[in-house]
TORKOL-4160 file (C-alpha; in steps of 0.2 Angstrom, whole numbers, padded with zeros to 4 digits, m for minus):
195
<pt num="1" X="0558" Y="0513" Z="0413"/>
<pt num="2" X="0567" Y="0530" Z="0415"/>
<pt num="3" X="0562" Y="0535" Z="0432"/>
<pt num="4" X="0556" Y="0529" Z="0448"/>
<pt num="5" X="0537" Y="0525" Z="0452"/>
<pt num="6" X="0529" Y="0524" Z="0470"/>
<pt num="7" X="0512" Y="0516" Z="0471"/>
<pt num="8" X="0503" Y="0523" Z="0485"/>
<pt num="9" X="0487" Y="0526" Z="0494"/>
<pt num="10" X="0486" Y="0543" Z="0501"/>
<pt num="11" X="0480" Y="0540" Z="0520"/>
<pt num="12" X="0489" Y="0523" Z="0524"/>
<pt num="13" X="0503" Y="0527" Z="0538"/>
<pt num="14" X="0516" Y="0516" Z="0527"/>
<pt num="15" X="0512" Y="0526" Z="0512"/>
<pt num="16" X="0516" Y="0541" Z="0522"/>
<pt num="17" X="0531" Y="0539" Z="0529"/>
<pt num="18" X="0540" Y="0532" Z="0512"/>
<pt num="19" X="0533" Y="0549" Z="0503"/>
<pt num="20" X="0539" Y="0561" Z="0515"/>
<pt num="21" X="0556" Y="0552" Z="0515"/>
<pt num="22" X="0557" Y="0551" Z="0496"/>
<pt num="23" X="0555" Y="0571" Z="0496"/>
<pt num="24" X="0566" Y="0575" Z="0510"/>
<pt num="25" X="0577" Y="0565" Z="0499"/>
<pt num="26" X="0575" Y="0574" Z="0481"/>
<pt num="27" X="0570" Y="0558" Z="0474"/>
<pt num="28" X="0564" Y="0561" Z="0455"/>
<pt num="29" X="0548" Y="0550" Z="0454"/>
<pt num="30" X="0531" Y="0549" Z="0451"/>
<pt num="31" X="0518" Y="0544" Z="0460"/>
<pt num="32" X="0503" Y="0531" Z="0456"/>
<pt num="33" X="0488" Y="0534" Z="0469"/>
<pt num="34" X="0481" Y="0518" Z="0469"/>
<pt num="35" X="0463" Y="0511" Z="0473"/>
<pt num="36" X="0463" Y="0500" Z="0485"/>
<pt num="37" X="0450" Y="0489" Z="0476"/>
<pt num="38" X="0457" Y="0492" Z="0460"/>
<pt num="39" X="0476" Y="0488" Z="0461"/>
<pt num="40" X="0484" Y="0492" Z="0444"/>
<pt num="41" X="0491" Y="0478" Z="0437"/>
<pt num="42" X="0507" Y="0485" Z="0437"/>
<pt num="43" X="0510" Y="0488" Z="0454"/>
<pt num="44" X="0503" Y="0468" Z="0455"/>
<pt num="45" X="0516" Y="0464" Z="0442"/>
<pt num="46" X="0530" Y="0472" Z="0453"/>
<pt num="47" X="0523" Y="0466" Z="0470"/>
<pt num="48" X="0511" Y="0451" Z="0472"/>
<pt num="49" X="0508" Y="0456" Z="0488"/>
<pt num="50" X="0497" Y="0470" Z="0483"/>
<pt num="51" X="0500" Y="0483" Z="0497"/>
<pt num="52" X="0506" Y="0501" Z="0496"/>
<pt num="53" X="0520" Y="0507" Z="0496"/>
<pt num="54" X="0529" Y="0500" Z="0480"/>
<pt num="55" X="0544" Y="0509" Z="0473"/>
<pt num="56" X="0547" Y="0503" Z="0458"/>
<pt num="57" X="0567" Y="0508" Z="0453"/>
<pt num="58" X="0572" Y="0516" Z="0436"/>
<pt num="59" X="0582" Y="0500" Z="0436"/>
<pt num="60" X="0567" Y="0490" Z="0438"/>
<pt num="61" X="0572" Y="0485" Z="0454"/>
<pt num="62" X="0557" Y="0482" Z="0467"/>
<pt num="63" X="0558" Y="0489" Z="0485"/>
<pt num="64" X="0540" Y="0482" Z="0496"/>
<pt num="65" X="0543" Y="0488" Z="0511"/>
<pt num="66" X="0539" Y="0508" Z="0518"/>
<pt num="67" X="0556" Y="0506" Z="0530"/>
<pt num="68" X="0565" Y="0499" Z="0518"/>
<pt num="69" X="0562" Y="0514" Z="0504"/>
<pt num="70" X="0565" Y="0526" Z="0519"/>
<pt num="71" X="0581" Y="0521" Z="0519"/>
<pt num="72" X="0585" Y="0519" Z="0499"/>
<pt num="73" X="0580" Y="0537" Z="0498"/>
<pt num="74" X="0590" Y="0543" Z="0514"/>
<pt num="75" X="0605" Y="0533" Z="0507"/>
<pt num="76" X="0604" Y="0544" Z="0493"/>
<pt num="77" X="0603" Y="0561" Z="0499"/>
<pt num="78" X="0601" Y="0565" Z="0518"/>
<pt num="79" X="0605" Y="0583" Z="0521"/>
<pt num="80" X="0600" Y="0585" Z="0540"/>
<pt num="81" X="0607" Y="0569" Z="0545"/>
<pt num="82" X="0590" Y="0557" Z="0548"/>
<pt num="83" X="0600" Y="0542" Z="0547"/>
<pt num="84" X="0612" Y="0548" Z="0565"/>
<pt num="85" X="0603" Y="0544" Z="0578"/>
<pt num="86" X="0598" Y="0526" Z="0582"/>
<pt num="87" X="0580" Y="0524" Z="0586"/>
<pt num="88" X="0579" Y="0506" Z="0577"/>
<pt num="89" X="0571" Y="0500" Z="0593"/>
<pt num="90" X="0557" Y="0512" Z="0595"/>
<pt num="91" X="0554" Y="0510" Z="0576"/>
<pt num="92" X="0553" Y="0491" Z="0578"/>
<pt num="93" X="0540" Y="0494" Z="0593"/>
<pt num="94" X="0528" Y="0507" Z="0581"/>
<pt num="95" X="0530" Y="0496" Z="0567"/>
<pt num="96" X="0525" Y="0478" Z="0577"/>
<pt num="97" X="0518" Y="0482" Z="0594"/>
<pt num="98" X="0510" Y="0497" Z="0594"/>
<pt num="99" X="0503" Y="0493" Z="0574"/>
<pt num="100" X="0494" Y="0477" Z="0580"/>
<pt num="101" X="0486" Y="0490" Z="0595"/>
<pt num="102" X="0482" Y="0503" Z="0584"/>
<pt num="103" X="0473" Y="0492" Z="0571"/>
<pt num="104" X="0463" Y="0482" Z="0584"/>
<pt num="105" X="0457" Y="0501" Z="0592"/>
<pt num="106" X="0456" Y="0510" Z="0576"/>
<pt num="107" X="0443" Y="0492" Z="0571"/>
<pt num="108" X="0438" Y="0488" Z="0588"/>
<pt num="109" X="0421" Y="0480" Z="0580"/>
<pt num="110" X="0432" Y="0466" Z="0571"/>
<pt num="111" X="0440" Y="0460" Z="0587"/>
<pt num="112" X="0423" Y="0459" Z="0600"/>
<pt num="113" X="0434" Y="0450" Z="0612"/>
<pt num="114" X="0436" Y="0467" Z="0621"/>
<pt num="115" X="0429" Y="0484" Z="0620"/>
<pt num="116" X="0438" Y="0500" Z="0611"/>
<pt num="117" X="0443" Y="0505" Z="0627"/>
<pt num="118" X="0453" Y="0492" Z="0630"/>
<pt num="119" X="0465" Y="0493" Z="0616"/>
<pt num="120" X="0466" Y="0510" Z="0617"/>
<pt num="121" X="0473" Y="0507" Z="0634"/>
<pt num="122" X="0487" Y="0494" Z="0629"/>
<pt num="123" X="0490" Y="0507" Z="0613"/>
<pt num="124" X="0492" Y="0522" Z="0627"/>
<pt num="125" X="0505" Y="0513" Z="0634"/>
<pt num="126" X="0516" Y="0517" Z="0620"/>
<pt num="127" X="0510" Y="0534" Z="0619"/>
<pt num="128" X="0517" Y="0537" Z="0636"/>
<pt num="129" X="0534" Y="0529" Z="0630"/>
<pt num="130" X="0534" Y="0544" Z="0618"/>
<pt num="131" X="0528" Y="0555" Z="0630"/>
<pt num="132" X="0539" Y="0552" Z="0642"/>
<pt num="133" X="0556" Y="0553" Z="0627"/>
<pt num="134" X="0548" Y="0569" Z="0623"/>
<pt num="135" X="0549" Y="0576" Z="0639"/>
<pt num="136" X="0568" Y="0577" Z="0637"/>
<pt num="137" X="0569" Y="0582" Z="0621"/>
<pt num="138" X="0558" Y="0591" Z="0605"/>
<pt num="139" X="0557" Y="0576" Z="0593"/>
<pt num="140" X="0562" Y="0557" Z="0597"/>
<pt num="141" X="0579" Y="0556" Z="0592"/>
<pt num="142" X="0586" Y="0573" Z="0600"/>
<pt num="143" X="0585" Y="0593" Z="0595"/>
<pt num="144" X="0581" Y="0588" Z="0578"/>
<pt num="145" X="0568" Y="0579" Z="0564"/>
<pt num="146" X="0574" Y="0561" Z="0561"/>
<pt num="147" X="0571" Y="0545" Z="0553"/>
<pt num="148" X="0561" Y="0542" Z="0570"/>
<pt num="149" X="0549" Y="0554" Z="0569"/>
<pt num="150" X="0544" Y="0554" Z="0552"/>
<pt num="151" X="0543" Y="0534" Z="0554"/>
<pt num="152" X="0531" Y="0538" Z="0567"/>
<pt num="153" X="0521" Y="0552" Z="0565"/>
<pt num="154" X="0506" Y="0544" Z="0554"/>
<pt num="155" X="0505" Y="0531" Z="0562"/>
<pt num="156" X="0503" Y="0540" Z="0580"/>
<pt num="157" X="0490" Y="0555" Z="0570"/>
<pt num="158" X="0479" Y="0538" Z="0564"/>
<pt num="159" X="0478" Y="0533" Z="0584"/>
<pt num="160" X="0474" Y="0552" Z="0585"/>
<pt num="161" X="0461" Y="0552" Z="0573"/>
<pt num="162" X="0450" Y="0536" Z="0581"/>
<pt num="163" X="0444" Y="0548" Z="0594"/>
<pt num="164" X="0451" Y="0565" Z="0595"/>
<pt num="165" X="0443" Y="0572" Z="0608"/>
<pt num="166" X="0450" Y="0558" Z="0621"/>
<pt num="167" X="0469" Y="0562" Z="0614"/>
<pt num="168" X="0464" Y="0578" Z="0615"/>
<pt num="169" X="0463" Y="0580" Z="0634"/>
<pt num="170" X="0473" Y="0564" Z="0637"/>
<pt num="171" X="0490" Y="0567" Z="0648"/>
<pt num="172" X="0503" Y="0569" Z="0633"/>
<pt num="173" X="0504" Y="0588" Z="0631"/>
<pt num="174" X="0523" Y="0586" Z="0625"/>
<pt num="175" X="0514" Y="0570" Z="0612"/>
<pt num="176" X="0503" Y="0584" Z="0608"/>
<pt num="177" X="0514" Y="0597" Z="0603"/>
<pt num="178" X="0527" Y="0585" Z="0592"/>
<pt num="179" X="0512" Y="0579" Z="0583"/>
<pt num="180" X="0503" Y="0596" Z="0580"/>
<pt num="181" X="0522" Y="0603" Z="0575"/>
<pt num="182" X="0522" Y="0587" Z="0561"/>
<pt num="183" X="0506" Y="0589" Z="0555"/>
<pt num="184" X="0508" Y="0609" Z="0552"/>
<pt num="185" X="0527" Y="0605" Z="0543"/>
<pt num="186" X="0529" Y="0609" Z="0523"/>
<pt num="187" X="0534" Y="0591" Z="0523"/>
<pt num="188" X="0521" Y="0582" Z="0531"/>
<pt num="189" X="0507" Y="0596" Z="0520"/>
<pt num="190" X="0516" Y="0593" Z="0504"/>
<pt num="191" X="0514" Y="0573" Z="0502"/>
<pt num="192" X="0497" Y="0574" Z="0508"/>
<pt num="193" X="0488" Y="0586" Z="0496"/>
<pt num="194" X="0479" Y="0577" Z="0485"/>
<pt num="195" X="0485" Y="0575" Z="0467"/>
């Protein structure tokens, strides 16, 4: 193998995250847009687990994880200084708490034991965490983009998305604007056009 390969899937948050890192980061790769029900054998081959992302190394060296690849690529070449701030702990919540919420409002028929509105409610309760770090500052680590938002962002524009007329008008305006401000960025538009 002579250069890197990222398996991927356009929409998933994870994905995401690990594309907008690897370009911030200059990474030379390419990129295998994969069909969820047709996995290519080679991305199964590299990771049995069968989910995206997968960075397959020139070295052909395997990395599974979106966070994980974040930080390969950052570790390489970090020009505005992602890495500084530590926001591990709000990245653990996204990536634990507030996924499990966003999943079970974003497919609130598979889980009848509660109406929609009632995981969108426990979901909000991160969302005013946010809101209120935002309040303070323009992005979540300080005056600057960070490892933080980025890590973030698509997973806050895919509890957006389940009913955008509630965020919309819900009491997050400083939410609002970070989230509009990523989506509008070079960064966020370029991984997202579709090959």
């Amino acid at each position: 193998m002579t250069e890197h390969v990222l398996y991927s899937f356009r929409r998933c948050p994870y994905a995401m995250r690990a594309r907008m890192a690897l370009r911030y980061s200059g990474v030379p790769l390419s990129i295998v847009e994969v069909s969820l029900k047709a996995k290519p054998e080679q991305m199964l081959a590299a990771s049995p687990k069968g989910t995206v992302p997968v960075l397959v190394c020139a070295d052909g060296s395997v990395i599974e994880q979106s966070l994980d690849i974040m930080h390969w690529a950052l570790a390489r070449h970090d020009p505005d200084n992602w890495l500084q701030p530590d926001c591990n702990e709000l990245i653990e919540a996204n990536d634990t708490t507030f996924k499990v919420l966003l999943d079970r409002y974003k497919y609130a028929i598979r889980y009848p034991e509660h109406p929609m509105a009632f995981y969108r409610a426990q979901g909000a309760e991160f969302l005013q965490r946010l809101e209120d770090v935002l309040t303070r500052s323009p992005y979540l680590a300080g005056p600057a983009l960070s490892l933080a938002d980025v890590a973030l962002a698509p997973f806050v524009r895919q509890f957006a998305h389940v009913d955008r007329d509630w965020f919309a008008q819900a009491p997050y305006p400083h939410l609002n604007a970070w989230l509009e401000r990523f989506l509008a960025s070079e960064l966020f538009s370029s991984v997202m056009r579709k090959p």
